[in-house]
C-alpha positions in Angstrom: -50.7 -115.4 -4.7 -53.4 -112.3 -4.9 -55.4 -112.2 -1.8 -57.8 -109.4 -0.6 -57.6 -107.7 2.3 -60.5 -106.6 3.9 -61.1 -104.8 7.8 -63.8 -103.6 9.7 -66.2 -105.7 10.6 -66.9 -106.0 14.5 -69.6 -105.7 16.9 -72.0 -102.6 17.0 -75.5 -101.8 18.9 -78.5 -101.3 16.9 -78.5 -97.6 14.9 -74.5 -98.1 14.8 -72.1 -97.5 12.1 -69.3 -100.0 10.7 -67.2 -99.0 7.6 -65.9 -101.9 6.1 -62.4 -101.6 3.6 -61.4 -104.1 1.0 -58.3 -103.9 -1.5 -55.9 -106.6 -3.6 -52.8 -107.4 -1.1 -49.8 -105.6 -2.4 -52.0 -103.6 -4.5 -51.1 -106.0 -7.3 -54.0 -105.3 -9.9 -56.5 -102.3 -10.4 -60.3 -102.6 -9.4 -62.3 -102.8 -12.3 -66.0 -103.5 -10.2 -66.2 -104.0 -6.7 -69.1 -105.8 -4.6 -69.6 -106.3 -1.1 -72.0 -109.8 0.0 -73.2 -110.8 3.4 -74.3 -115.0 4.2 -75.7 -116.1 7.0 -75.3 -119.7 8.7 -77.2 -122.3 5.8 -78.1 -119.2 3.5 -77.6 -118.2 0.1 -75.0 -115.3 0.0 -76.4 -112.2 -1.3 -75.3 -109.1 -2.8 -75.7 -106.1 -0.9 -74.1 -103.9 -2.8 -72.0 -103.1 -6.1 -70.1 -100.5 -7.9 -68.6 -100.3 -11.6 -65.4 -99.1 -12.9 -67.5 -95.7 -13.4 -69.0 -95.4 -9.9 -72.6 -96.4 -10.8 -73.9 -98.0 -7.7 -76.6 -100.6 -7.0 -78.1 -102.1 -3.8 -80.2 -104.5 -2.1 -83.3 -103.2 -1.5 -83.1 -104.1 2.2 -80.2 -101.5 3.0 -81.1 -98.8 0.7 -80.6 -95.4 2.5 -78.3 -97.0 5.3 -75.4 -98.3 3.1 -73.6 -96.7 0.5 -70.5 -98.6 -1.3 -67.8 -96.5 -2.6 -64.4 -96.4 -4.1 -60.7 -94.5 -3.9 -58.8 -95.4 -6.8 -55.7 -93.3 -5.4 -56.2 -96.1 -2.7 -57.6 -98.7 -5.0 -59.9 -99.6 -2.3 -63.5 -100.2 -2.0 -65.5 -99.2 1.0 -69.0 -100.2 2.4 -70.4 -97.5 5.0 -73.0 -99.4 6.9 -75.2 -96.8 9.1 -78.7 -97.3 11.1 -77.4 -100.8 12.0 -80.0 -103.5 12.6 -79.7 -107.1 14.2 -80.9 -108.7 10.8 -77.6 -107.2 9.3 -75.6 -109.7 11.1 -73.3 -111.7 9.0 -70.0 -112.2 7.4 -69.2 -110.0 4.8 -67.8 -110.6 1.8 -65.5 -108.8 -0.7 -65.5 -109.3 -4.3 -63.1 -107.4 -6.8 -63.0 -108.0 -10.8 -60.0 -107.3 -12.1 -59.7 -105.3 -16.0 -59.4 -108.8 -17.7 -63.0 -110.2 -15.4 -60.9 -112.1 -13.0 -62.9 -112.4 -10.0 -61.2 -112.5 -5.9 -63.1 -112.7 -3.1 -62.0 -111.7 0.2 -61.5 -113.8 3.5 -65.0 -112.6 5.2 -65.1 -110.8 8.5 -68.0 -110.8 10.6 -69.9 -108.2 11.3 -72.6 -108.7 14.4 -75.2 -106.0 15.7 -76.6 -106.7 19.4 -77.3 -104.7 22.2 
C-alpha cells in the first residue's frame, strides 16, 4: 500500500525556520502536483501552499514571503521552507501528492508548533 512520508515538523521559537519534506514510500509513483495544508483543532484544513507538475507556485495569502514550496524530481520530493515563524502557524501539516493519472495521497500529518 502507497503511503507518504513526510519529516520535519517540530518545535521552533517565533522568527524560526522548519523545512518540511514529503515523498511516496518506496518512491512508487512520480509527483504530478504537490500541496502542503495545515488544520488546527475544530478547523477547516487549508491550503497553504501548492505547486504543479511545471513549478508554478501558489500560496495563502497569510504566509506569502515566509514560505516557499518547492520540488526535486531527482528526489521526487516536495518541500515546504517555512521562515519568520509565528505562533498562529501552529498546526499539523499535511501532505498531498496527485499522482499523473489524478490520484490523490495524503500524508500522515506532523505537527509543527512555534512557542517561545
Amino acid at each position: 500500500q502507497v503511503h507518504l512520508v513526510e519529516s520535519g515538523g517540530g518545535l521552533v521559537q517565533p522568527g524560526g525556520s522548519l523545512r518540511l519534506s514529503c515523498a511516496p514510500s518506496g518512491s512508487a509513483f512520480g509527483i504530478n502536483t504537490g500541496g502542503w495544508y495545515r488544520q488546527a483543532p475544530g478547523k477547516q484544513r487549508e491550503s497553504v501552499a501548492t505547486i504543479t507538475a511545471t513549478g508554478i507556485t501558489n500560496y495563502a495569502d497569510s504566509v506569502k514571503g515566509r514560505f516557499t514550496i518547492s520540488r526535486d524530481n531527482a528526489k521526487n520530493t516536495v518541500y515546504l521552507q517555512m521562515n519568520s515563524l509565528k505562533p498562529d502557524d501552529t498546526d499539523v501539516y499535511y501532505c498531498k501528492l496527485d499522482d499523473y493519472g489524478w490520484k490523490e495521497y495524503w500524508g500522515q500529518g506532523t505537527q509543527v508548533t512555534v512557542s517561545s
